[in-house]
PASEBA-1860 file (N, C-alpha, C; in nm, 3 decimals):
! residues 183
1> XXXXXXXX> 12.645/18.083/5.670/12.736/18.110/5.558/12.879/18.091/5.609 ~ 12.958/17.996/5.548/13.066/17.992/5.567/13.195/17.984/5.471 ~ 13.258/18.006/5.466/13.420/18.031/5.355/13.342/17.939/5.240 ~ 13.344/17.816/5.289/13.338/17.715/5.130/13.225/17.720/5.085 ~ 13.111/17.817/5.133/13.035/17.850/5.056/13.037/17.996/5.010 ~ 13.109/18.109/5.049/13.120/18.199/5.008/13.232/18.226/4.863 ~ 13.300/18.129/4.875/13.413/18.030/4.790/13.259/18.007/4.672 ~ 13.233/17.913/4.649/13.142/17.889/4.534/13.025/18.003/4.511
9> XXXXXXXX> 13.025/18.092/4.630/12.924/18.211/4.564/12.983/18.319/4.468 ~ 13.142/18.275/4.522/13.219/18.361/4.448/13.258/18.324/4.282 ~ 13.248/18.175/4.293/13.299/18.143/4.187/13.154/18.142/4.075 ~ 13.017/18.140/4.124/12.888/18.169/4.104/12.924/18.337/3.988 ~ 12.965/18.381/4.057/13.003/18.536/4.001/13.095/18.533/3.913 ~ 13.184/18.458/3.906/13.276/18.487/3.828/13.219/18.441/3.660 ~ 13.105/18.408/3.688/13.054/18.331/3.560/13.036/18.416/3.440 ~ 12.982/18.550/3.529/12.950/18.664/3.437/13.003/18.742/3.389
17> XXXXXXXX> 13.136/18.750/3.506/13.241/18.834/3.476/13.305/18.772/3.330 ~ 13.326/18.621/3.326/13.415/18.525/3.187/13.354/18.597/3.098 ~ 13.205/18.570/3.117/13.106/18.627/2.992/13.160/18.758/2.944 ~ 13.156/18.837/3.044/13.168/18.980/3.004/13.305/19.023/2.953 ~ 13.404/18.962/3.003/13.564/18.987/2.967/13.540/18.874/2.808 ~ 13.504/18.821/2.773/13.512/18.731/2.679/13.478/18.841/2.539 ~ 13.322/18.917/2.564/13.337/19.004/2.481/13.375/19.152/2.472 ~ 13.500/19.147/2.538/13.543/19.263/2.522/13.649/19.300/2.407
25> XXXXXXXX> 13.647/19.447/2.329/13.716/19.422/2.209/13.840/19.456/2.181 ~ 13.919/19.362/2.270/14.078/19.375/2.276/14.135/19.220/2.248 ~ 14.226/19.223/2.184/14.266/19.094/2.193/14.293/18.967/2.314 ~ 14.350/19.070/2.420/14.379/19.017/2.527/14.276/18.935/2.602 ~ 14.123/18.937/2.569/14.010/18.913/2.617/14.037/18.786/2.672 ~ 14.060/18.688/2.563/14.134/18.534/2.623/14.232/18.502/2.698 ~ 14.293/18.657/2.764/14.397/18.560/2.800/14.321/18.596/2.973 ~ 14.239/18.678/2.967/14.204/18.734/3.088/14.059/18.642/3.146
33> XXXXXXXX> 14.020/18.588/3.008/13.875/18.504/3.000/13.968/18.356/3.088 ~ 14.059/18.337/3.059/14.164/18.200/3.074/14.161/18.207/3.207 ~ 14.231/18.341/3.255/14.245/18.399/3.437/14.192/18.355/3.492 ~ 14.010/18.415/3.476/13.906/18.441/3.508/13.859/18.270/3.522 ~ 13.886/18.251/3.439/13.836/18.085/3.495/13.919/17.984/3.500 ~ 14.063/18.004/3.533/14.143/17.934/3.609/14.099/17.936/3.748 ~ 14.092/18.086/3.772/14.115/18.110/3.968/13.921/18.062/3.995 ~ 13.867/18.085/3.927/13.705/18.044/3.947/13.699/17.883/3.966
41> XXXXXXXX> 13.799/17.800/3.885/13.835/17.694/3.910/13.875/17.615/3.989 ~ 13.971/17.682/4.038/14.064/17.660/4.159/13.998/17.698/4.254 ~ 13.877/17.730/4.307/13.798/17.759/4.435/13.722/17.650/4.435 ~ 13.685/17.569/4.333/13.612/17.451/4.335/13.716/17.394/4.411 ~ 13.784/17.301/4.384/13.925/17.209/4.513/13.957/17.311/4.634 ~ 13.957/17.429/4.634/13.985/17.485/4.788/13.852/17.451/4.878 ~ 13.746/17.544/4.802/13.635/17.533/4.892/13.586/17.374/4.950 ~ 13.597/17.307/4.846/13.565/17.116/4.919/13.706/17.057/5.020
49> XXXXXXXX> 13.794/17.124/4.953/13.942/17.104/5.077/13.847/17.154/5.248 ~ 13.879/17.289/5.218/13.812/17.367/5.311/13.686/17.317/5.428 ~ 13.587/17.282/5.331/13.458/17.253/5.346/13.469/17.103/5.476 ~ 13.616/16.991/5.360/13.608/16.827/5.472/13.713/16.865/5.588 ~ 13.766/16.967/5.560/13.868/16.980/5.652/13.837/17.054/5.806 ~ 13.757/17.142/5.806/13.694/17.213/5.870/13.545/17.146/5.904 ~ 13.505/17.027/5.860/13.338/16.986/5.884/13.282/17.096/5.854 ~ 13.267/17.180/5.726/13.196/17.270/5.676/13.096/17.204/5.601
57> XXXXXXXX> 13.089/17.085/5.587/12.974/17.061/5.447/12.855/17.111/5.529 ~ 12.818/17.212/5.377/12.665/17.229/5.432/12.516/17.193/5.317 ~ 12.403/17.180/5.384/12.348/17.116/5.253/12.332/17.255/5.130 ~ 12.343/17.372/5.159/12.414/17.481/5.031/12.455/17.461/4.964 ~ 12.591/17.423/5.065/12.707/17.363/4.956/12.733/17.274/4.930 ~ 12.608/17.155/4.945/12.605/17.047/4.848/12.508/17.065/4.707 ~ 12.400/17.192/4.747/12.351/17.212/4.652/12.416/17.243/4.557 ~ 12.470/17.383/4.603/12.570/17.520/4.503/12.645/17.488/4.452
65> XXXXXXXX> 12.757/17.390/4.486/12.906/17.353/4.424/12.910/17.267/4.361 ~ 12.798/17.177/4.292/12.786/17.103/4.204/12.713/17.208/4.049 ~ 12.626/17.286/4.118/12.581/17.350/4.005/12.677/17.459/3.962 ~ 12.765/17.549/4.062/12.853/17.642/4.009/12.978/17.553/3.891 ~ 12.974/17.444/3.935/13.077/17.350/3.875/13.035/17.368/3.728 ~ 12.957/17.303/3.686/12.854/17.275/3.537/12.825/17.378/3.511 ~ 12.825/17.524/3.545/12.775/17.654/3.483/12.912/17.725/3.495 ~ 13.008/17.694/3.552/13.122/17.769/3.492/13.232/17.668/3.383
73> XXXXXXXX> 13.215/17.553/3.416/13.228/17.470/3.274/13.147/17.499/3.147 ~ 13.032/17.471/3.186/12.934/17.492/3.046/12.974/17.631/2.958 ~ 12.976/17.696/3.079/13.032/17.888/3.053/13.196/17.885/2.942 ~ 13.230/17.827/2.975/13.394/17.792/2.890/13.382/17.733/2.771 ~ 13.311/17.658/2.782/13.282/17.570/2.671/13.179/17.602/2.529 ~ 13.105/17.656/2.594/13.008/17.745/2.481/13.076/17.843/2.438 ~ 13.182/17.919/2.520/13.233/18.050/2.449/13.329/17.974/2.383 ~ 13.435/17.898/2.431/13.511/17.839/2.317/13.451/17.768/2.121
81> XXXXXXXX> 13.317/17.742/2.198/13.261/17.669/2.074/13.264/17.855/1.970 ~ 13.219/17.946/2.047/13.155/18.041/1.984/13.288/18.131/1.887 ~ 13.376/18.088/1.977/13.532/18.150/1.942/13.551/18.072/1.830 ~ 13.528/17.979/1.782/13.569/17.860/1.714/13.723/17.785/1.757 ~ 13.692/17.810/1.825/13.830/17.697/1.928/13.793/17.597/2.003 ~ 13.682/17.564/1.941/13.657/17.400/2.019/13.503/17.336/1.928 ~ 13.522/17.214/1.922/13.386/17.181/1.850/13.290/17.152/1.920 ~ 13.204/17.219/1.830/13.057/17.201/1.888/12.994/17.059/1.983
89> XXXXXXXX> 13.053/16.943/1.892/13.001/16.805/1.942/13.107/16.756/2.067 ~ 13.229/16.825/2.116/13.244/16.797/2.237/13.199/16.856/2.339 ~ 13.117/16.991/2.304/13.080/17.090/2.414/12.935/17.021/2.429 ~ 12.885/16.985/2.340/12.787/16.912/2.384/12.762/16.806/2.465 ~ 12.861/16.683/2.423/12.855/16.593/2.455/12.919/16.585/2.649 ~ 13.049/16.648/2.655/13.079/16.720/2.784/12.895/16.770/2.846 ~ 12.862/16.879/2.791/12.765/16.933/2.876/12.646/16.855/2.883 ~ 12.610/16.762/2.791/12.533/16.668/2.790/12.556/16.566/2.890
97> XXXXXXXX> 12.662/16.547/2.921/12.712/16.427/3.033/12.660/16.446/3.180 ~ 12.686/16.609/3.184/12.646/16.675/3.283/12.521/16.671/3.359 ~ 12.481/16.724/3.287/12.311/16.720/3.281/12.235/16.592/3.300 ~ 12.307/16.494/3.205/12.264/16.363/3.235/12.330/16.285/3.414 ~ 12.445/16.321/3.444/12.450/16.287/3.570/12.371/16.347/3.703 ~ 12.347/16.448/3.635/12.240/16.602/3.699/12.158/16.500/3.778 ~ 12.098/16.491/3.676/11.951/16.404/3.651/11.908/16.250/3.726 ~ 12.072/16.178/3.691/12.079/16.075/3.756/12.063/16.080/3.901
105> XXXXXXXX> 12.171/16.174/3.990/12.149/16.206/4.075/12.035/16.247/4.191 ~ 11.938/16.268/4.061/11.824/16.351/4.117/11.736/16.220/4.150 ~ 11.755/16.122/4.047/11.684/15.980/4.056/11.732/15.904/4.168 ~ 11.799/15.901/4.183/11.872/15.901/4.345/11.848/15.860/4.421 ~ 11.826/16.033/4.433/11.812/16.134/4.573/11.639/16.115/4.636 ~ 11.591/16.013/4.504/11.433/16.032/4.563/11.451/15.892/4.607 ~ 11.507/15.800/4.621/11.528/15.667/4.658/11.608/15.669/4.790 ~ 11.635/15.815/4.806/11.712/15.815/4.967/11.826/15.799/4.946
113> XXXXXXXX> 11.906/15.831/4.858/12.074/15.767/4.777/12.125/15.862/4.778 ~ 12.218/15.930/4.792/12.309/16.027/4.747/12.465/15.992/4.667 ~ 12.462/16.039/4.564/12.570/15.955/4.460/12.657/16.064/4.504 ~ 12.779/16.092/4.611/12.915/16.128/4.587/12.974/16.117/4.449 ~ 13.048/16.253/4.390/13.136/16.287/4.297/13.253/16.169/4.312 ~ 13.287/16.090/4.243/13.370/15.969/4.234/13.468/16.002/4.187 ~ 13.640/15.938/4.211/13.749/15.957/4.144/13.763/15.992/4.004 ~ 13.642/15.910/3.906/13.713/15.918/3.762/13.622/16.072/3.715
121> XXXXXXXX> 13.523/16.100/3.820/13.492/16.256/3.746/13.550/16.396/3.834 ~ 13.609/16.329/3.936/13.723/16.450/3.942/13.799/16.439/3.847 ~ 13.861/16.348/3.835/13.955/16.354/3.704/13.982/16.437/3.612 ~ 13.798/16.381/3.559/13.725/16.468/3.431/13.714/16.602/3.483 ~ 13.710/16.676/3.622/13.686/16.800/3.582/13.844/16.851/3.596 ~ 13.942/16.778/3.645/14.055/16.862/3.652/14.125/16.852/3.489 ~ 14.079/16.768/3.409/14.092/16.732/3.252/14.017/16.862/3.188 ~ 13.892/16.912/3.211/13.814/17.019/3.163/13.878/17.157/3.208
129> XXXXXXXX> 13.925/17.152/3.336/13.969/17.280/3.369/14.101/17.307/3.293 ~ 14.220/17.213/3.273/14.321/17.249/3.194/14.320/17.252/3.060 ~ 14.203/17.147/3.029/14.169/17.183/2.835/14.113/17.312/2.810 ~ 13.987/17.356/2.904/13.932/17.482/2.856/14.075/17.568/2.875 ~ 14.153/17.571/3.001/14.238/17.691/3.024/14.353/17.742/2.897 ~ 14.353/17.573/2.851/14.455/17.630/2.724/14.374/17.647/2.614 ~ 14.245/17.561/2.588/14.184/17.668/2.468/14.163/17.789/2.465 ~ 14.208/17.855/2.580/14.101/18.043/2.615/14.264/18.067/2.557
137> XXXXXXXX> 14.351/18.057/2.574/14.502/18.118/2.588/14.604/18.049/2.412 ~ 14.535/17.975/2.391/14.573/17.942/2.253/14.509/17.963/2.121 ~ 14.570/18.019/2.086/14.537/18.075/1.889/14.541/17.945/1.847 ~ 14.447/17.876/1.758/14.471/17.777/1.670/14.560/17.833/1.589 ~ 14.568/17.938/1.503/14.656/17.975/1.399/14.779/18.050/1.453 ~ 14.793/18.097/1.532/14.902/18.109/1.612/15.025/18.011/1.695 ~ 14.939/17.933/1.779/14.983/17.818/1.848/14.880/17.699/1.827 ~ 14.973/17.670/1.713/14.850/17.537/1.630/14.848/17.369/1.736
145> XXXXXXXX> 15.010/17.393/1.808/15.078/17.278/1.925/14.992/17.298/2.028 ~ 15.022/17.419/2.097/14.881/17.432/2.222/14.750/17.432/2.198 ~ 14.707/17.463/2.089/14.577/17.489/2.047/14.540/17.229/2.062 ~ 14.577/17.240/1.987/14.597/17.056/2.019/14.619/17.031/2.138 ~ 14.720/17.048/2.211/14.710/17.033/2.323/14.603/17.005/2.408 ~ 14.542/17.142/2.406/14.386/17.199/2.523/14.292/17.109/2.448 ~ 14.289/17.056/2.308/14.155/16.965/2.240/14.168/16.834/2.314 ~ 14.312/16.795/2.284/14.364/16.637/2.348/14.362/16.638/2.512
153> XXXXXXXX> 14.353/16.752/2.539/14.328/16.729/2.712/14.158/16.727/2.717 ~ 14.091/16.786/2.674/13.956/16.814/2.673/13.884/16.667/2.592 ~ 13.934/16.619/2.524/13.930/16.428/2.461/13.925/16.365/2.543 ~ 14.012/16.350/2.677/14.063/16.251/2.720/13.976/16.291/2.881 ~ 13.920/16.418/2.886/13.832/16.461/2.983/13.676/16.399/2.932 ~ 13.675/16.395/2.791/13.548/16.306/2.746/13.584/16.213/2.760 ~ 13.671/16.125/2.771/13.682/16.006/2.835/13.633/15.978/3.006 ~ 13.702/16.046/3.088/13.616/16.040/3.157/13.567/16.082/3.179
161> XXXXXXXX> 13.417/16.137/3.131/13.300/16.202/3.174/13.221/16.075/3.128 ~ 13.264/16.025/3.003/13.160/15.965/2.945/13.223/15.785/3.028 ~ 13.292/15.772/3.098/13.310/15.628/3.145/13.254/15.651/3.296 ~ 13.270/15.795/3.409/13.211/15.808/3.509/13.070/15.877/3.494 ~ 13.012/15.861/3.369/12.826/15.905/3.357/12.786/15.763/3.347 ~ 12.900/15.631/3.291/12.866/15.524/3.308/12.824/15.449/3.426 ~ 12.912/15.514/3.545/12.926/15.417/3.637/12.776/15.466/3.711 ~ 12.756/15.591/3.715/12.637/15.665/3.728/12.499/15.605/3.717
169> XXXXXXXX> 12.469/15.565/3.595/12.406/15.506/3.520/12.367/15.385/3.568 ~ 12.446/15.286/3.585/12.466/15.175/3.636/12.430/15.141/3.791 ~ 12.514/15.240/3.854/12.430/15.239/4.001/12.302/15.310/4.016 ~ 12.239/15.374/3.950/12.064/15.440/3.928/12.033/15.309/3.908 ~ 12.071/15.203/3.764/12.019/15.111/3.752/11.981/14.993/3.827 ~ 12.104/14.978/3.940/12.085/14.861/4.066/12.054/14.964/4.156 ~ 12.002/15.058/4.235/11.918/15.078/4.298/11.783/15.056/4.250 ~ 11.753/15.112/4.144/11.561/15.084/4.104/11.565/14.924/4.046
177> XXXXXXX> 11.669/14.851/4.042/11.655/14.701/4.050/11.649/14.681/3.871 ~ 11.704/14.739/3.780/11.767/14.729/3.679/11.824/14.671/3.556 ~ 11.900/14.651/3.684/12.010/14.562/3.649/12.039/14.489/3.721 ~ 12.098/14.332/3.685/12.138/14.236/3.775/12.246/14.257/3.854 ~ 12.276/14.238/3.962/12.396/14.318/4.024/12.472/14.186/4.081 ~ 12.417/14.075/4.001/12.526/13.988/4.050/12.585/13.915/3.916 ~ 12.759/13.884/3.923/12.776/13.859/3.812/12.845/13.712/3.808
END
């Protein structure tokens, strides 16, 4: 056990805590639900800082920190849908992406492949972490500007989810021989 995995066990926890501060019956719930998964956020980029910097990768925390990733996203995203501050068909389609790269990965991993997290879906999760953060902290009817804001950042995070589930896709496809890989 080391930091950058005690880092994603932590952020593992914080999943329940969102949950639980989410329904609590004060107004403030969002702004503390927002907190709560900002700093849960921000341990994802420390702990992988941490992890290459130190030769910490461990196969844990190649397991753990992909799945704490997608369950404290998914976690934001369902409660926003539930808040009605975000629509249903991007929380899907976001968590659907997920799952589907999940998966890809897994197709892979039995071919002896390991698909590294690529530039355009960091992107996408640092796009998800600032859209969810301002949907938890913005009133649509209050702050109708931020409330847009956190949608148009969370749009443009479906952009890339859904162009790096492509590239995904594509290399599953030229490993099991697919696709033509010459053009």
């Amino acid at each position: 056990m080391n930091l950058p995995n005690l880092l994603t066990l932590f952020r593992l926890g914080c999943i329940p805590v969102l949950i639980l501060i989410f329904y609590l019956p004060t107004s403030a719930r969002f702004h503390l639900a927002a907190a709560i998964f900002a700093v849960a956020a921000v341990t994802d980029f420390i702990d992988g800082y941490i992890a290459r910097r130190r030769e910490q990768i461990t196969n844990l925390g190649k397991l753990l920190d992909p799945v704490a990733d997608k369950l404290l996203v998914a976690a934001g995203l369902i409660l926003l849908v539930e808040a009605g501050r975000l629509w249903g068909w991007l929380a899907i389609l976001l968590i659907g992406r997920e799952i589907a790269v999940t998966g890809l990965r897994a197709i892979a991993s039995s071919k002896g492949t390991v698909m590294q997290a690529e530039g355009m879906g960091k992107l996408k999760m640092i796009f998800q972490v600032i859209g969810i953060t301002l949907l938890f902290v913005a009133d649509p009817a209050l702050q109708p500007r931020l409330w847009q804001l956190g949608l148009g950042v969370l749009l443009l995070a479906m952009v890339f989810a859904l162009i790096s589930g492509g590239r995904y896709a594509r290399q599953v496809g030229q490993l099991f021989g697919l696709l033509n890989t010459e053009r």
